[in-house]
C-alpha positions in Angstrom: 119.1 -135.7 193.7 122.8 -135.8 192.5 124.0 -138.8 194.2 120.8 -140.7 194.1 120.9 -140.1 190.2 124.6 -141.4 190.0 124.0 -144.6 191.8 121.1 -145.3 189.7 123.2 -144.8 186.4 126.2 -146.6 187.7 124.8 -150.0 186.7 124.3 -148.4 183.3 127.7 -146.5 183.3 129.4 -150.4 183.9 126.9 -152.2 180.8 127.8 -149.8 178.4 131.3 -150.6 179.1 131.1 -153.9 179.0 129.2 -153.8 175.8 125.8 -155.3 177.1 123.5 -152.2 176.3 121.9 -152.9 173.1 120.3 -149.4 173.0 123.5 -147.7 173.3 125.2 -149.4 170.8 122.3 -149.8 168.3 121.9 -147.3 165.4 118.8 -149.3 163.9 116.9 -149.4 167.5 113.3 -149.0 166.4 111.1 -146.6 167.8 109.9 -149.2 170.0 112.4 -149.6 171.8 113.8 -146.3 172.5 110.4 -145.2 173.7 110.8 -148.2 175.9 114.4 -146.7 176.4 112.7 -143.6 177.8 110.1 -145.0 179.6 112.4 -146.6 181.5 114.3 -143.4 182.2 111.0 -141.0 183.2 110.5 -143.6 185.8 114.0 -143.6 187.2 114.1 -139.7 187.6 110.3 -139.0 187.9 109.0 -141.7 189.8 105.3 -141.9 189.1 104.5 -138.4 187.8 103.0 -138.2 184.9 105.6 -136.8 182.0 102.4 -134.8 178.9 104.4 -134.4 175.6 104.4 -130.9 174.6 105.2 -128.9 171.4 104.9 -125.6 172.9 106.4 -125.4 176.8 109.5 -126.1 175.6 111.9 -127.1 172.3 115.3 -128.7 171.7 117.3 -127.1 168.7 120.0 -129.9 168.0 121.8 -131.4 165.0 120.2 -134.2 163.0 123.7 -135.3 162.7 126.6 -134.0 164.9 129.8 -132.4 163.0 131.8 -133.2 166.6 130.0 -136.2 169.1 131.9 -134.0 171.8 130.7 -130.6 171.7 127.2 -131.3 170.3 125.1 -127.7 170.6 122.2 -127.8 172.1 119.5 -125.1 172.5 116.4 -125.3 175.0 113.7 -122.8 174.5 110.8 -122.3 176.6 108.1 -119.7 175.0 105.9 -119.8 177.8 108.6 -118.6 179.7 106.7 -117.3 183.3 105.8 -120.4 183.9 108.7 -122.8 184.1 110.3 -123.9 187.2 113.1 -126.2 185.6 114.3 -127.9 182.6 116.1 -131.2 182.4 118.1 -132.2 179.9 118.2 -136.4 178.9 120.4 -138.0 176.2 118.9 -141.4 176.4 121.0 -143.5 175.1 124.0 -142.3 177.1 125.8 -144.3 179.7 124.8 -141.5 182.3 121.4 -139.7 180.4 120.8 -136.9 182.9 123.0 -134.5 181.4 121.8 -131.5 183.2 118.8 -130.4 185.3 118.3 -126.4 185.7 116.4 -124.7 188.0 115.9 -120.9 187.2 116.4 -118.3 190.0 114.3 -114.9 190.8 116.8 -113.1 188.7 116.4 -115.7 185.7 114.8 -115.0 182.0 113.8 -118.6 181.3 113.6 -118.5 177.8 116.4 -119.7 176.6 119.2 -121.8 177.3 122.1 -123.2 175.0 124.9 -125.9 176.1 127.4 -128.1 174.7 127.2 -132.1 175.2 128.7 -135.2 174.4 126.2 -137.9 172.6 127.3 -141.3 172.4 125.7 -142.7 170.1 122.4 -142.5 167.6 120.1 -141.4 170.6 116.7 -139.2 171.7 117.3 -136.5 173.4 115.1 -135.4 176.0 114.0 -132.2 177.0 111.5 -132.0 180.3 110.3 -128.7 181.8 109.1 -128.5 185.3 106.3 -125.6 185.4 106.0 -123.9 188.4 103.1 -126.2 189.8 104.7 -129.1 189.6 103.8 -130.4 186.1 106.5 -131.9 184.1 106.1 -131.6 180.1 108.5 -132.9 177.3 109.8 -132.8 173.8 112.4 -135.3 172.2 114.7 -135.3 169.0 116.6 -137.7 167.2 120.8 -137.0 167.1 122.8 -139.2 164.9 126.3 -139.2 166.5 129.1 -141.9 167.7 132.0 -141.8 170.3 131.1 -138.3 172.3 131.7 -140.1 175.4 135.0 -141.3 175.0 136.3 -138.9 172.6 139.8 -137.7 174.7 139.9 -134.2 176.7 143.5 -133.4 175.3 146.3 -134.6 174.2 146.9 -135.6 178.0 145.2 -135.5 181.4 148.4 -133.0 182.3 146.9 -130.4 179.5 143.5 -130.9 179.8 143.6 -130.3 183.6 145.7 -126.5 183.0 143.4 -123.4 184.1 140.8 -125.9 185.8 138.1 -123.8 187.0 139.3 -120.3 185.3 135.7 -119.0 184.2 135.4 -116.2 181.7 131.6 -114.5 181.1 130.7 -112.6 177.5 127.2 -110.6 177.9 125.7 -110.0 174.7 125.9 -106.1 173.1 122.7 -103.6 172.5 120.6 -106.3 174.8 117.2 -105.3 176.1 117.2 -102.6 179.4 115.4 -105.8 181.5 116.6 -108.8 180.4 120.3 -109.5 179.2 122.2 -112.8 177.4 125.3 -113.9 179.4 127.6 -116.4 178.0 129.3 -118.5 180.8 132.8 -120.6 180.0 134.7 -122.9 182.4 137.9 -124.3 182.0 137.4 -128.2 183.1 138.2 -131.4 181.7 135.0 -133.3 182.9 136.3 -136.4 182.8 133.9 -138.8 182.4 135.3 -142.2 183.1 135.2 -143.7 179.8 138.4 -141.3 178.1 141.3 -143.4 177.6 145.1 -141.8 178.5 146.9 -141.0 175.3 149.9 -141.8 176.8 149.1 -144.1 180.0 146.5 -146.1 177.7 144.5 -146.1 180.5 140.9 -144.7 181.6 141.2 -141.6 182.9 139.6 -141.5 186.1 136.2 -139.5 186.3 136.0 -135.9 187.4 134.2 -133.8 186.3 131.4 -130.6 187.3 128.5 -131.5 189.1 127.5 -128.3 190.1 127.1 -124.1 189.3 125.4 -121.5 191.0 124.8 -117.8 189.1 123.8 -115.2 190.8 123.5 -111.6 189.8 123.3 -109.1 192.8 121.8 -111.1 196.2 119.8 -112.9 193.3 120.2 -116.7 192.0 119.5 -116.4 188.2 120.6 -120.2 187.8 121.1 -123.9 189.4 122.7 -126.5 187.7 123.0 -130.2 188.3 125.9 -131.8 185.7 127.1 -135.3 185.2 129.0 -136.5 182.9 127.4 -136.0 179.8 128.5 -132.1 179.8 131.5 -131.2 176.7 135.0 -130.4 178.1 135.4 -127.1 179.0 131.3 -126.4 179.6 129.8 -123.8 177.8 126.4 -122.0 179.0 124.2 -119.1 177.5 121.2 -118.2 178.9 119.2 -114.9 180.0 118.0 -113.1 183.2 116.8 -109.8 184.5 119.5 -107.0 184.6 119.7 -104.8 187.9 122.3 -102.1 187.3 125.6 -101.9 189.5 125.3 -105.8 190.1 127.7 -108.2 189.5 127.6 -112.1 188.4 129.0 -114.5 190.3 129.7 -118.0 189.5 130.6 -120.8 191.8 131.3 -124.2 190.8 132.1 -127.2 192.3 133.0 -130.4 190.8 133.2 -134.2 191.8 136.3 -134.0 193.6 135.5 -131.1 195.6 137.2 -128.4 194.2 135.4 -124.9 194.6 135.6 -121.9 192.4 134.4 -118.9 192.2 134.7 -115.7 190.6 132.4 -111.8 189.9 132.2 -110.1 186.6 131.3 -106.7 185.9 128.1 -106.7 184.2 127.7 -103.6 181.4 124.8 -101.6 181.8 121.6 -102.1 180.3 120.8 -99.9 177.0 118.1 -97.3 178.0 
């Protein structure tokens, strides 16, 4: 799925740097033509399943307007919970839209998920939950926001690239004795491609995560597809069912082939 998904998008990656994609750089886009955005989109990824809007699978909490195009908070939750397989994450209007697509483990609570992005520009975004029989359902909000994609790492490649792939994990305090909140931070870059050198003046080549396992125990809790639409520095919260005595362990992997990994200690459950 990764690398069909990039070679579809690379035509798209290569228009919006040449300035030819009127959606991308089009504030006043009517809502004609983002649906026809998104349309075009759903096929790309789904094919010919059929995509039923939905106001209860799943939700997207996001800005109306974002304080920082760069690190724009986004929180997926999915009240029917049981029944989803997977949720992906599309920023239409993005060079790359797939921004994420994760698939919850035996060990996973799939009720909530939060992550930081970059948006582009004044854009839908997406959110499309896979149930566990193979029905795909979504829900869609505006963002107002300019420049995520390009916005600069760090005040040089050198910088931004120090401590790649040191992880560090926060669980949240007087959590549930079942399910638990786990906050997951990596140290990366994720270059993107479109981030200009501060000092070379020239674009950065891309690099960036494209994939993270969590498991806690023998158990995966989480999958996750990235591209390039994920912040610098990737930020994840999300839930799953505590066993006691397990650890979690995270490995990444991004698009250069560089492999982390690293166990935390996971607290105990309050009784």
């Amino acid at each position: 799925m990764t690398r069909t998904l990039r070679t579809v998008f690379a035509a798209a990656l290569v228009t919006a740097f040449c300035g030819g994609s009127a959606s991308a750089t089009d504030p006043s886009q009517p809502d004609a033509g983002r649906e026809k955005r998104w349309q075009e989109i759903a096929g790309y990824l789904f094919d010919d399943r059929d995509i039923v809007p939905t106001d209860t699978l799943i939700k997207i909490d996001a800005p109306k307007r974002a304080e920082d195009a760069a690190l724009v908070p986004i929180t997926l939750t999915m009240p029917e919970k049981d029944k989803i397989k997977s949720v992906y994450l599309v920023i239409d209007d993005n060079p790359a839209p797939l921004a994420a697509h994760v698939t919850f483990g035996p060990a996973a609570d799939p009720g909530a998920l939060q992550l930081r992005v970059r948006i582009d520009t004044y854009t839908n975004v997406h959110a499309v939950a896979e149930t566990k029989d193979g029905k795909l359902f979504s829900t869609a909000v505006f963002v107002k926001a300019s420049g995520g994609c390009s916005a600069p790492s760090g005040p040089s490649d050198v910088e931004a690239m120090k401590g790649m792939g040191d992880m560090r994990m926060k669980f949240a305090k007087g959590v549930e004795k079942k399910s638990s909140e786990a906050t997951l931070m990596i140290r990366h870059p994720n270059f993107n491609g479109m981030q200009m050198n501060q000092l070379t003046r020239l674009y950065t080549p891309p690099r960036y995560i494209d994939k993270v396992t969590v498991s806690h125990g023998d158990q995966t809790v989480l999958d996750i597809v990235g591209d390039i639409s994920l912040s610098t520095n990737p930020v994840l919260s999300f839930n799953f069912m505590q066993t006691d005595g397990q650890p979690m362990t995270v490995v990444a992997s991004d698009t250069k082939g560089s492999r982390w990994e690293q166990s935390f200690q996971v607290p105990s459950a309050m009784h």
